[in-house]
N, C-alpha and C positions, 0 to 999 in steps of 0.2 A: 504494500500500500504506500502509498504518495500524499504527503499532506504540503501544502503552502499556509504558513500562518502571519500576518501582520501583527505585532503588538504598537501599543503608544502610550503615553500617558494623559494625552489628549491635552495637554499643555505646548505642545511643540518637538514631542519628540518621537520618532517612530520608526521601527526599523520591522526589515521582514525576514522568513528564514524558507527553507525547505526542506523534509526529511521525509527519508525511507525506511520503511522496516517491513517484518512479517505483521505483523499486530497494527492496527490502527492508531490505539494509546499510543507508542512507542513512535509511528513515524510524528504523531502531537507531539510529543515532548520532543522530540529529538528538534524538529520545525520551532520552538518557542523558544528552546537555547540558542540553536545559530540566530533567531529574531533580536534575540534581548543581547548580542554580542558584535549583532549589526546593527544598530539603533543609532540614528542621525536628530542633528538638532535643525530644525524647518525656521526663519524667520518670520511669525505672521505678525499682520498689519492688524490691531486691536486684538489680535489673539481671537480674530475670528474668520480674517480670512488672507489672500495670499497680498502682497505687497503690489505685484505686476502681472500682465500676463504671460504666459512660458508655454513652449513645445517641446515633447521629451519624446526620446526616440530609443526605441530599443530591437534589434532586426528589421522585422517585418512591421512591428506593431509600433503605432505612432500617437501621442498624445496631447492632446490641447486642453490648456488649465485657463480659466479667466475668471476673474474678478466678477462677486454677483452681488446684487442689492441684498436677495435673502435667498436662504436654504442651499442645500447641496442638492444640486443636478447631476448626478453621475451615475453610470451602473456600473454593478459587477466588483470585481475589484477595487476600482477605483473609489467607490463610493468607503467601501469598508478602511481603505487608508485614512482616509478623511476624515471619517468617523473617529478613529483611533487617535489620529494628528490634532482634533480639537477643531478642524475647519467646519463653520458653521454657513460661509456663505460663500458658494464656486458652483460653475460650472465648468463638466470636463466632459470633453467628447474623444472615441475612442477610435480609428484610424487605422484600418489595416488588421493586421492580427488580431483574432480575441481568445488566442491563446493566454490564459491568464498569469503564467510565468513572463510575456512580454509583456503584458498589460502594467504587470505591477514592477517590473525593472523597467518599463518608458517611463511609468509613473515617479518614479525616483529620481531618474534621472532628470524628469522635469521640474522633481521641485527642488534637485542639490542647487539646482542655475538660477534659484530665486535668491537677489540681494535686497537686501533691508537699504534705507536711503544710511541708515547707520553707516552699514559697511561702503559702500558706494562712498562716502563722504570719509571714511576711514581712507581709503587707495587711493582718494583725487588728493588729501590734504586738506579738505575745507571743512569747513560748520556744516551738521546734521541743516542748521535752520538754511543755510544756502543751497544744499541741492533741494529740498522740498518748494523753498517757497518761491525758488528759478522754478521747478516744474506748475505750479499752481499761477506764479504769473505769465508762463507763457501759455496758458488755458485761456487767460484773461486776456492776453493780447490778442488770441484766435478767436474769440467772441468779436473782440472790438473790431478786428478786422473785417468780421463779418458782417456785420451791423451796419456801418459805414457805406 
């Protein structure tokens, strides 16, 4: 038997695993060790949902995460990360493979590429309040532009 198990703590951390055994119990545990010994820390935006949106790519199977007013839109796999990771508001559409071994390493891969403006502002050098409120005035300029 083959089990795939994701765990999190639904605060921002979540990692997955996959194990094999004769017994079913046995491929669970073995799946929940490798999970809890590959567990990643996710940057979200109010601890509800993702900062930006991301495309995650893993063989066949391809993933798209985006930013949602409310609830999680996702199936299959994807939705159970999310659950686990603490994200309360995305939508993710799934691309290709629904092999769920692809599904849930796209998935990963798509959210290790999500940076917090923290970090972003860590690399450039500058003030947290300088990349944010450069991104929110140039929102304001493409309004006014428009308007005009």
């Amino acid at each position: 038997f083959a089990a795939v198990v994701v765990v999190g703590d639904q605060k921002g951390r979540v990692g997955y695993g996959s194990g094999k055994a004769t017994e079913v119990p046995d491929a669970i545990t073995k799946a929940t060790n490798e999970a809890k010994k590959n567990m990643v820390r996710i940057p979200l935006r109010e601890g509800r949902t993702l900062h930006h949106d991301v495309a995650g790519r893993f063989g066949a199977g391809k993933v798209v995460l985006r930013t949602a007013p409310a609830g999680v839109i996702a199936g299959g796999p994807m939705r159970a990360i999310f659950e686990v990771l603490g994200v309360q508001d995305v939508v993710a559409k799934s691309l290709g493979s629904n092999n769920p071994y692809n599904m849930i390493k796209a998935t990963f891969n798509a959210l290790e590429a999500i940076n917090s403006p923290r970090m972003v502002a860590a690399k450039r050098g500058k003030k947290v309040g300088d990349i944010v409120s450069r991104r929110e005035n140039t929102a304001n300029a493409k309004l006014e532009k428009e308007e005009a």
